[in-house]
C-alpha positions, 0 to 999 in steps of 0.5 A: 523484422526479425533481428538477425543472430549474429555470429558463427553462422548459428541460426536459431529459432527459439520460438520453437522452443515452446515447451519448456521454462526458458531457464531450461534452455540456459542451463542446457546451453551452460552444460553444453559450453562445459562439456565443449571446454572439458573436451578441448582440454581432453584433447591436449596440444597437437605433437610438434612433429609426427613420424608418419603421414597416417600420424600427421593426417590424425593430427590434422583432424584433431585440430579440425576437430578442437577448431570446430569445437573451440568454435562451437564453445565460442557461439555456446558462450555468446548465446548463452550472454545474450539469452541471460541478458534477455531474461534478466530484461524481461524479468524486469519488465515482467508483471509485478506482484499486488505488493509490489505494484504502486498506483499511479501518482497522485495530483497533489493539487486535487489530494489538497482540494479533497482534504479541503472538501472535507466537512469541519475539521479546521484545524486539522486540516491546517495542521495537515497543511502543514505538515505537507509543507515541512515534508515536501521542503524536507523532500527538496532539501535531501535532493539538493543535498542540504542538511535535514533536521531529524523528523518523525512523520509518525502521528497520534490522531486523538478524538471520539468515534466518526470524526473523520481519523480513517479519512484523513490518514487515507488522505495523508498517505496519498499526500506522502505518495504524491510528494515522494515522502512514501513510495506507494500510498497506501492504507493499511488499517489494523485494530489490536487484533489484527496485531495480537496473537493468543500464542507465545511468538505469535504475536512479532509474526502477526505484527510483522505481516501488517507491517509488511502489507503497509511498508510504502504507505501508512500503518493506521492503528486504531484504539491503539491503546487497547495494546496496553490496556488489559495488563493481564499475564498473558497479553501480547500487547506489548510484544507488538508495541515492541515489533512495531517499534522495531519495524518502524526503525527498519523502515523510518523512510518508507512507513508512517504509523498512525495511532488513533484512539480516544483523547484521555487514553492516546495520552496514556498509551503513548506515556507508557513506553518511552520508544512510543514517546521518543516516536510519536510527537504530532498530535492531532485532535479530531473535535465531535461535529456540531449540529450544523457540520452533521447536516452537512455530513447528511446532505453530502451522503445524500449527494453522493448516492443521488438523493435530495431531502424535501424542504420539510425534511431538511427542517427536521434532519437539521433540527434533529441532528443539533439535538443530538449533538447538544445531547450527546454522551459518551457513546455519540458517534459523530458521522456515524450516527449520521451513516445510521441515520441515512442509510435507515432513512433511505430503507423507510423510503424505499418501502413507501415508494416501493407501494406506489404503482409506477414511481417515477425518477422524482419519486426515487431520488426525493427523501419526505419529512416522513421518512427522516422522522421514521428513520429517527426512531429507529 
């Protein structure tokens, strides 16, 4: 049921006025309330005294005119407090934009169990521990009033291609979000050119929009050092180091930056300035997979898109791939080579069943020895 206008006998449907922006009628309203007010004070005080009937009849008017308007002024004023109220309700409630939106807060319990679920990185995922643990205290101590030590939340990720650095920053900014650390929890991932502009001023402008896309959440710069590696006259790199740096000042309670990159050149990168030195002091090294941590990789990629190696397969794939950790250089590839791997195996496999003339589910899930000796070579 429809709550009733209060005052002044005014009843007012304003679902008829469905045809303008509701900031139209306010201002309407707020014209009408002055044009009321300024022909009250046009009006002026009543005489005292009145030497005619026909006089003393025009006063009376008069003051039945200005009760009559003071009245109107008086519902113009009320309507006009209670329409603002409402609008500045419904602007509130109203829908969020995409950068204004935070997902729903996440279990830390299951963040934990995702980050233990992980293949390998032991100590990471204990220095990950950790560095939850001293956040969250952090967290409690500021809602109890406690003193809290300064802390950067800021951290340089080293280690070689496929090890894992993309999902564990993904990881630790849900777990920021799911502590109350940030307030939204998302990854923002960047490389130097989504920093790096080829014009003079340019560049502060590019780095400020991809820091404004991460505030809440996480700012994961990848080959970080590639921001001060070229050194010619015309690189940008180090404008962006400085906006970065300045950005992570404005916004030290809702931004952590990761940097990432090789172990050698991280170290270099962040002795190269002073403010990235002052910034970044949590390391975190990514070590390469061994033999047995890819086959894991392998089978959990298998898993995941229902697919399962026969006996024979699982022999090859595991004695294959500690080959080419035992192996490796400079270009080894961790999970990815273990993506290329899988996604060349599924590709031979989907041309043998694809000759068979009625495969059944069995035929489309299983990976033969074959097709993984196949997908080796390719």
């Amino acid at each position: 049921m429809a709550k009733k206008q209060k005052g002044y006998g005014l009843n007012i449907d304003f679902n008829g006025f469905g045809l303008r922006p509701a900031g139209a009628y306010l201002d309407d309203i707020r014209r009408l309330r002055d044009e009321l007010g300024s022909a009250l004070s046009g009006l002026g005080s009543p005489p005292k005294e009145t030497r005619t009937e026909k006089e003393s009849g025009a006063r009376d008017d008069v003051e039945e005119l200005k009760t009559s308007m003071d009245e109107a002024k008086k519902a113009a004023d009320e309507l006009l407090k209670e329409m603002e109220a409402k609008e500045q309700a419904i602007s509130s409630d109203a829908p969020k934009t995409e950068a204004e939106k935070a997902p729903e807060r996440p279990d830390l319990g299951e963040l934990l169990k995702e980050l233990d679920g992980l293949v390998g990185l032991d100590e990471i995922k204990k220095n990950v521990r950790s560095l939850i643990n001293l956040a969250k205290i952090r967290k409690l101590r500021e809602e109890h009033d406690l003193p809290t030590p300064a802390m950067s939340l800021h951290l340089v990720f080293m280690g070689n291609p496929g090890t894992g650095k993309t999902t564990v920053a993904r990881l630790i900014a849900k777990l920021y979000y799911a502590i109350g650390v940030l307030s939204k929890g998302q990854l923002v991932e960047v490389d130097r050119s989504g920093l790096v502009a080829g014009f003079v001023g340019q560049t502060a402008i590019k780095t400020d929009e991809a820091v404004k896309r991460a505030i809440g959440g996480v700012l994961f710069v990848d080959e970080a050092y590639s921001l001060t590696s070229t050194g010619g006259d015309n690189d940008f790199g180090k404008e962006a180091i400085e906006t970065l740096l300045k950005a992570m000042e404005d916004n030290r309670d809702d931004l952590v930056v990761i940097v990432a990159g090789y172990e050698e050149l991280m170290e270099k990168f962040i002795s190269s300035n002073p403010g990235l030195e002052s910034r970044f002091n949590r390391y975190f090294l990514f070590e390469d997979y061994d033999g047995d941590e890819l086959f894991k990789i392998l089978l959990s990629m298998c898993e995941k898109n229902s697919y399962r190696l026969s006996v024979e397969a699982q022999v090859f794939a595991k004695r294959y791939l500690r080959h080419i950790y035992e192996s490796r250089g400079e270009n080894f590839g961790n999970a990815r080579d273990v993506r290329n791997l899988f996604e060349n195996m599924i590709s031979v496999q989907a041309d043998r069943v694809a000759a068979q003339d009625h495969p059944e589910r069995r035929d489309l899930t299983i990976v033969l020895r074959e097709d993984i000796e196949k997908a080796a070579d390719m």
